[in-house]
DRENMIMI-569547 format. One record per atom (N, C-alpha, C): x, y, z; residue in one letter. Coordinates in steps of 0.1 Angstrom, whole numbers, padded with zeros to 4 digits, always signed. Example, Ala and Ser with C-alpha at 12.3 -4.5 7.8 and 13.67 -1.06 7.14 Angstrom:
<recs>
+0132-0057+0078A/+0123-0045+0078A/+0132-0033+0078A/+0128-0022+0071S/+0137-0011+0071S/+0129+0000+0079S/
</recs>
This chain:
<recs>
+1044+0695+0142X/+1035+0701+0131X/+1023+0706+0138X/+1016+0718+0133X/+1009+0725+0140X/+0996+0719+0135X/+0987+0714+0141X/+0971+0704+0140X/+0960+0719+0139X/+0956+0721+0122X/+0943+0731+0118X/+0933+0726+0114X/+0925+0734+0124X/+0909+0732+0126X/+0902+0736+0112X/+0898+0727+0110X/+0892+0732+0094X/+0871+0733+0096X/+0872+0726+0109X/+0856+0729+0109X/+0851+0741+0105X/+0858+0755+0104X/+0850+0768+0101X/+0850+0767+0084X/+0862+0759+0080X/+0865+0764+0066X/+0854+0766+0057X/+0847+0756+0055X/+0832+0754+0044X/+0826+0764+0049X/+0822+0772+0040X/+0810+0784+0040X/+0798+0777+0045X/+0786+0783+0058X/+0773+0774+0057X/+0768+0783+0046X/+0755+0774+0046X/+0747+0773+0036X/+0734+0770+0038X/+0723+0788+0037X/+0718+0787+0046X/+0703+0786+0035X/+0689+0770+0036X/+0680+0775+0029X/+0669+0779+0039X/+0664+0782+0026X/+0651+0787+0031X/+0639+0776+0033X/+0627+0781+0041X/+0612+0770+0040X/+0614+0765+0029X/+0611+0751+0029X/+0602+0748+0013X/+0590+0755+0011X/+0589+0754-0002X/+0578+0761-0010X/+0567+0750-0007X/+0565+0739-0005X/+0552+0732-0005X/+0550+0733+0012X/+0562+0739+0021X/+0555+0740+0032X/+0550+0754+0034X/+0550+0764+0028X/+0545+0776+0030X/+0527+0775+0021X/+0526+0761+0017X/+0511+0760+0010X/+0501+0757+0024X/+0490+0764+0025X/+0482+0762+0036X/+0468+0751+0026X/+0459+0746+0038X/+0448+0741+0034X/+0438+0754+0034X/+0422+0745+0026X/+0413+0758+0023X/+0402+0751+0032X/+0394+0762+0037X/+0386+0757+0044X/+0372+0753+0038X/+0363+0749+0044X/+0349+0741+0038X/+0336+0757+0038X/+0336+0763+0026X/+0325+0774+0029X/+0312+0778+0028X/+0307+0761+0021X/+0293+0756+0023X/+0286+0756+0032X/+0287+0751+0042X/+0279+0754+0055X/+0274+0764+0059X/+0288+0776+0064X/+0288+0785+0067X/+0290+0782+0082X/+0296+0796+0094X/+0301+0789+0108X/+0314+0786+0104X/+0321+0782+0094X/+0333+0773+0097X/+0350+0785+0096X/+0354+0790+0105X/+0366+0803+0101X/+0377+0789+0103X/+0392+0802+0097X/+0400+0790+0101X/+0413+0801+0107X/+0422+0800+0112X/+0433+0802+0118X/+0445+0797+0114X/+0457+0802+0109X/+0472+0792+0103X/+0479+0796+0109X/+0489+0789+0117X/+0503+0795+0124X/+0514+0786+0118X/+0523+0794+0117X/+0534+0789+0109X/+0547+0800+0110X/+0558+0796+0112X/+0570+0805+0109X/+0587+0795+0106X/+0594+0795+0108X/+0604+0787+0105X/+0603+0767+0107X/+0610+0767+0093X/+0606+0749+0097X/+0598+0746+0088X/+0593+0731+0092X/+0579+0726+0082X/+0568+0727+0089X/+0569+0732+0102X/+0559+0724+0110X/+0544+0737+0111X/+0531+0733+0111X/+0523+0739+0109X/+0511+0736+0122X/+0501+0748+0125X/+0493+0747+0136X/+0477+0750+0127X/+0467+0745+0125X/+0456+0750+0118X/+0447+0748+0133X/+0439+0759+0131X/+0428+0760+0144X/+0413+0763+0134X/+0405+0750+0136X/+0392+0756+0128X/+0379+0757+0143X/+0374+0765+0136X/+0365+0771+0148X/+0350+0768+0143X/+0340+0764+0149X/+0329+0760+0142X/+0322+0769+0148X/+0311+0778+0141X/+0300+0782+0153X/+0286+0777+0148X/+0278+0770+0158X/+0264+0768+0151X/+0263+0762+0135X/+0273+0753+0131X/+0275+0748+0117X/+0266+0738+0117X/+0253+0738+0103X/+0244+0727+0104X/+0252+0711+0098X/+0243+0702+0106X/+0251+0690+0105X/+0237+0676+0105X/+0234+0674+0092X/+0222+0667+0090X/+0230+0648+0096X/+0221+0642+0102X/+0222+0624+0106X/+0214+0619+0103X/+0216+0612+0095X/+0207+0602+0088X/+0203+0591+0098X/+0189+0586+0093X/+0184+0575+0099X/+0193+0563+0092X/+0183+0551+0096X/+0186+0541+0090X/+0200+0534+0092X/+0206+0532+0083X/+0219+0518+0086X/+0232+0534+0086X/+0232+0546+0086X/+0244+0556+0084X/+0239+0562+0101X/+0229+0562+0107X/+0230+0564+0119X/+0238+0574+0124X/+0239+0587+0117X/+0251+0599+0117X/+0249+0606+0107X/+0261+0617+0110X/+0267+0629+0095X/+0279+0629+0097X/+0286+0643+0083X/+0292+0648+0091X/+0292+0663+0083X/+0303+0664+0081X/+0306+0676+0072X/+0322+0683+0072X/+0323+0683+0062X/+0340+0690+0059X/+0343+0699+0062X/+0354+0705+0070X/+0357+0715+0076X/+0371+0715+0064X/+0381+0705+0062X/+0394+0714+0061X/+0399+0703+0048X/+0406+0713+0038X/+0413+0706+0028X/+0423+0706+0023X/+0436+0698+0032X/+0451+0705+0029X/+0457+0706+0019X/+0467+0709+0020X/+0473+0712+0004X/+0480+0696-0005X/+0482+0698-0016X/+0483+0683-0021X/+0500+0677-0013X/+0498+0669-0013X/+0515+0661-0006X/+0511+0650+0004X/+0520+0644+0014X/+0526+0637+0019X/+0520+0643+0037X/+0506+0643+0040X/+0503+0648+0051X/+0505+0640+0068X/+0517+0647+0073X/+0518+0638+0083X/+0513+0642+0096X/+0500+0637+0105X/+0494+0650+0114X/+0504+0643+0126X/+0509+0654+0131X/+0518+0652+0143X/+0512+0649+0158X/+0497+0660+0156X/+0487+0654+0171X/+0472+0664+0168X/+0465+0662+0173X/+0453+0670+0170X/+0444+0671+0185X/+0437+0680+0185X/+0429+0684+0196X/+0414+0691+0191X/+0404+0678+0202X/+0390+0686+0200X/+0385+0692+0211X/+0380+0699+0214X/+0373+0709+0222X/+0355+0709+0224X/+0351+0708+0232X/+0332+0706+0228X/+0328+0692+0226X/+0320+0691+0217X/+0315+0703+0211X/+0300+0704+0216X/+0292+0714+0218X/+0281+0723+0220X/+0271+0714+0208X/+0259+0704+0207X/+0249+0701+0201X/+0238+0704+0203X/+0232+0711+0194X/+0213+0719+0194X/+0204+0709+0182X/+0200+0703+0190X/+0191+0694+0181X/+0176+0710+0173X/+0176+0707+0157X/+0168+0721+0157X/+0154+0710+0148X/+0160+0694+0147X/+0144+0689+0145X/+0133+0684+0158X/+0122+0681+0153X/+0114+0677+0164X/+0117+0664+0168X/+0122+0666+0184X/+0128+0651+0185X/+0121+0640+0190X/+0107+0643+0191X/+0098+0630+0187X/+0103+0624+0177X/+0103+0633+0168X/+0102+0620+0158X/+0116+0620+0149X/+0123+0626+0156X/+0140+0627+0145X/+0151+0620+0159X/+0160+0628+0162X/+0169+0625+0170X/+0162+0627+0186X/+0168+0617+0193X/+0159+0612+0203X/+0165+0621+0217X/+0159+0630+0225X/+0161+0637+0232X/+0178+0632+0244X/+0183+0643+0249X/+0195+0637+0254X/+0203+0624+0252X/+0203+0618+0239X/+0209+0611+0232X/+0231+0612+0235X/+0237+0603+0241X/+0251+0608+0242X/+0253+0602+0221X/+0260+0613+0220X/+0266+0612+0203X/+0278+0610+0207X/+0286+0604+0192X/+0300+0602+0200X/+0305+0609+0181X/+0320+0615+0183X/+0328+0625+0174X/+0341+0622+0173X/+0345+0628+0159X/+0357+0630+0160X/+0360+0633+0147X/+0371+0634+0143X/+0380+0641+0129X/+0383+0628+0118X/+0380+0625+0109X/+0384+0617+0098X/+0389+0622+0086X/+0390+0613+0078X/+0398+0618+0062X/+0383+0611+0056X/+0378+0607+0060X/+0366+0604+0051X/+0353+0607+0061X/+0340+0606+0051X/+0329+0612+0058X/+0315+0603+0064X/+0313+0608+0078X/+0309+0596+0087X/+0297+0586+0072X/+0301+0573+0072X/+0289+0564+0065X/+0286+0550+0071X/+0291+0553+0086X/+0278+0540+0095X/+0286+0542+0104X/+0275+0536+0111X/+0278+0536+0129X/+0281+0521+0131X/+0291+0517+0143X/+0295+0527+0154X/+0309+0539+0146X/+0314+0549+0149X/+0324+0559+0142X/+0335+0550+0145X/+0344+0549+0132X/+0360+0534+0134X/+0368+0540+0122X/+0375+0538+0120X/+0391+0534+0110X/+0390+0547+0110X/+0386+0549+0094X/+0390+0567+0082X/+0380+0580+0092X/+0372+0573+0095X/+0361+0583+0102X/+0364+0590+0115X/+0374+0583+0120X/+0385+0590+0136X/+0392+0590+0129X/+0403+0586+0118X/+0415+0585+0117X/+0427+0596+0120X/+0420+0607+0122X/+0428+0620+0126X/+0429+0624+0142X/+0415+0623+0147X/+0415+0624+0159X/+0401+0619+0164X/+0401+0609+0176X/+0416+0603+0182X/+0423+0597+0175X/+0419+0589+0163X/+0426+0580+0158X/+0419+0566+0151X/+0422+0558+0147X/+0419+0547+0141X/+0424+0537+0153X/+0405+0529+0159X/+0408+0520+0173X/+0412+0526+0183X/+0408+0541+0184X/+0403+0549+0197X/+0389+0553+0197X/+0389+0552+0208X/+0375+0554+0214X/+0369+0568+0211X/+0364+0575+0202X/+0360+0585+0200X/+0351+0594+0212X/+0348+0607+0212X/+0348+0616+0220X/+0331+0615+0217X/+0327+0624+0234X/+0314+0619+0232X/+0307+0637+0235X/+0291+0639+0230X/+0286+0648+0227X/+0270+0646+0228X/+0266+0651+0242X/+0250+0651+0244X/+0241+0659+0234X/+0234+0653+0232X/+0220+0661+0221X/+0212+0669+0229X/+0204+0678+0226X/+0191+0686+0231X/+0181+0678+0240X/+0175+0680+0253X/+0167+0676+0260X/+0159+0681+0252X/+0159+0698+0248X/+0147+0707+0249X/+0153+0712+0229X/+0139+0711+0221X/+0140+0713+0205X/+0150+0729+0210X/+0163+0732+0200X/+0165+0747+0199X/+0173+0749+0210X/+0176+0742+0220X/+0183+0743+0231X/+0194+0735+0235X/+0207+0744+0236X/+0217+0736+0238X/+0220+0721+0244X/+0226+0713+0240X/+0229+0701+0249X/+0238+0704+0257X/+0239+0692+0267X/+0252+0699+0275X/+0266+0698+0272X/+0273+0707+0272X/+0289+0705+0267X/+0296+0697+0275X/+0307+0687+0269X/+0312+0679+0271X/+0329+0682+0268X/+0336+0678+0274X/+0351+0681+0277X/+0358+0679+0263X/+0365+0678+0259X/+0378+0677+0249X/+0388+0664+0250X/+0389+0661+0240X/+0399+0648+0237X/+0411+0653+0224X/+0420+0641+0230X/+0433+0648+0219X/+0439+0633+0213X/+0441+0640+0200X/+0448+0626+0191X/+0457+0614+0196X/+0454+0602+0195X/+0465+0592+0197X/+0483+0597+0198X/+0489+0590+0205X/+0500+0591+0209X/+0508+0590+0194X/+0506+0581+0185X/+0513+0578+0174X/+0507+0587+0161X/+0517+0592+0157X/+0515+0602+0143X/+0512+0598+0134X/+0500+0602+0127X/+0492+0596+0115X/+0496+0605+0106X/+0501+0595+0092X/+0505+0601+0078X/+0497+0596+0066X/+0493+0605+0056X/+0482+0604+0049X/+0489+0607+0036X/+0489+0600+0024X/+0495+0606+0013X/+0482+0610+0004X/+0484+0626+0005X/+0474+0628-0004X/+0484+0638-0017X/+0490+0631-0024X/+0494+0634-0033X/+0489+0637-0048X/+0480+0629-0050X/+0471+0623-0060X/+0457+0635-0059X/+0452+0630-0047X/+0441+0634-0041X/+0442+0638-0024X/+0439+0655-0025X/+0445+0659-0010X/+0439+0653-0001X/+0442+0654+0011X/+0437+0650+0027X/+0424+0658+0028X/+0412+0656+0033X/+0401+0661+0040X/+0403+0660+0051X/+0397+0671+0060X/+0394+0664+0072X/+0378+0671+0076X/+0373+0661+0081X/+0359+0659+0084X/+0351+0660+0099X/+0345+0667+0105X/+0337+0668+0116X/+0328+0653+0115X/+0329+0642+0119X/+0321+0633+0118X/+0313+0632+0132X/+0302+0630+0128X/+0291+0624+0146X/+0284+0613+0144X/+0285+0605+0155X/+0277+0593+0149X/+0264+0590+0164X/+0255+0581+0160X/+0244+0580+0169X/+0247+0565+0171X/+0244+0564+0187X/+0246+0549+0191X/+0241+0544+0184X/+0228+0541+0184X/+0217+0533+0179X/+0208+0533+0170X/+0199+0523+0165X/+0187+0525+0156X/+0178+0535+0166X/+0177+0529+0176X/+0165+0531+0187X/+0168+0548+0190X/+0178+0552+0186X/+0181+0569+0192X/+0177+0577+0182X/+0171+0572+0171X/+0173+0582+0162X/+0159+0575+0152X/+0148+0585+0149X/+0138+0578+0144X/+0135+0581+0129X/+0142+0597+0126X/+0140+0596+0113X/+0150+0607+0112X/+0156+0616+0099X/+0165+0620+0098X/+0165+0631+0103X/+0176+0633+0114X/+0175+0652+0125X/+0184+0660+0122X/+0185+0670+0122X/+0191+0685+0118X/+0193+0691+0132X/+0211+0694+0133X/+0214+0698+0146X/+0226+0710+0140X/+0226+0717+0150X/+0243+0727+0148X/+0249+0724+0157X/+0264+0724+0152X/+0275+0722+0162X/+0284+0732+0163X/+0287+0733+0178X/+0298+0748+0177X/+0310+0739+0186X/+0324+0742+0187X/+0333+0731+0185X/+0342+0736+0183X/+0356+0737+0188X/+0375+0741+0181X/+0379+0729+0178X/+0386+0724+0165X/+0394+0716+0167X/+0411+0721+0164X/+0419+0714+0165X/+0431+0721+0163X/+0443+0705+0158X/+0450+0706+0149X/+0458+0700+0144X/+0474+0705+0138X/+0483+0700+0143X/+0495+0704+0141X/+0503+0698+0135X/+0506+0702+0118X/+0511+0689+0111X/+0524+0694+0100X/+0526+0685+0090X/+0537+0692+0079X/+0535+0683+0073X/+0536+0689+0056X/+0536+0687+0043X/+0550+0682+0042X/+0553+0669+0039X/+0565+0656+0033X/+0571+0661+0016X/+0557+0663+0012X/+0557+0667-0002X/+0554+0662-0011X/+0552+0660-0023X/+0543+0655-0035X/+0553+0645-0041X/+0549+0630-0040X/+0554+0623-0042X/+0551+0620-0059X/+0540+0626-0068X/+0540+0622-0078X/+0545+0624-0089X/
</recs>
C-alpha cells in the first residue's frame, strides 16, 4: 500500500499583526526637548528611542532629594520590556549652586513606571532600567552654574524581562534622578538633561 504525505494537505493560514500591537505609546510634551522614534515591522516586537535635549528637571530638597519627569506612555495592555538602554546623560545645573544643588555632585538615574519620591532611587523608580535591586546609573552635576557636567557612559536593563500590566491604567515611563545626600543638595535646583534612552518591548494585550 502506497504511504501519502498529507503534511501539504491543510491550506496555511496566514494572520496578520495584532491590532493592539500596531498601537504605539505617546510621548510626554510638557517639558518640551523630549522627540520620540518607533520601529516596528512584522511580529509583536517593538523598538522606542526617546531622545531628550536640554529637558528641564526640577530636585527637590528635603526627604525627595531628586526629580524626575515623564518621557513615555504606552499603549493600554500587558507591557512586557524585553531590555532597555541609557546613554548619558549630559547634566547643567541652571540654579545657583551655593545654595541649590551642590557643585560636582555624582547623581545617580534611571527609567521607572513611577516618579522619583525619595532617595536612595530602588524598586518602581529603576524598574525599567536597570531594574528593580540594580544599581542605578550615575550622572555628574555642574562644577560651573550653566555649564555642562561631565558625561558619563551608558547602562543597559537587567538580564531578566520586566512585565507590567497596565491594562487598567497604562505603563509610564519616567526619567528619574536622585541626589545622594541631604548634604548635596541645599535647597531645591533646576537642571536640564540631554540623554537617549531606548527600550524594546511588546504589548501581551488587554487583559480587562
Amino acid at each position: 500500500m502506497a504511504i501519502v504525505n498529507n503534511i501539504f494537505s491543510t491550506p496555511t493560514i496566514g494572520k496578520s499583526r495584532p491590532s493592539d500591537a500596531n498601537t504605539v505609546g505617546t510621548v510626554n510634551p510638557t517639558p518640551g526637548g523630549i522627540s520620540v522614534e518607533e520601529f516596528g515591522k512584522e511580529g509583536m516586537l517593538r523598538r522606542t528611542v526617546v531622545t531628550l535635549t536640554a529637558v528641564p528637571v526640577t530636585l527637590i530638597d528635603a526627604t525627595v532629594q531628586g526629580g524626575g519627569v515623564l518621557l513615555y506612555t504606552f499603549p493600554e495592555g500587558v507591557i512586557e520590556i524585553v531590555g532597555a538602554v541609557c546613554t548619558g546623560p549630559v547634566c547643567t545645573t541652571t540654579s545657583v549652586l551655593a545654595d541649590t544643588l551642590n557643585t560636582g555632585v555624582t547623581l545617580t538615574w534611571g527609567l521607572g513606571t513611577v516618579i522619583q519620591n525619595a532617595t536612595p532611587l530602588a524598586t518602581t523608580e529603576i524598574d525599567i532600567c536597570p531594574g528593580s535591586g540594580i544599581t542605578p546609573g550615575a550622572a555628574v552635576a555642574s562644577t560651573t552654574i550653566n555649564v555642562a557636567g561631565t558625561a558619563t557612559g551608558g547602562f543597559r536593563s537587567a538580564t531578566t524581562k520586566a512585565t507590567f500590566n497596565g491594562s487598567t491604567t497604562p505603563i509610564k515611563a519616567h526619567l528619574n534622578i536622585g541626589v545622594p545626600t541631604g548634604a548635596d543638595i541645599d535647597a531645591n535646583a533646576t537642571i536640564t538633561v540631554t540623554c537617549q534612552v531606548e527600550f524594546t518591548w511588546m504589548n501581551h494585550g488587554d487583559v480587562t
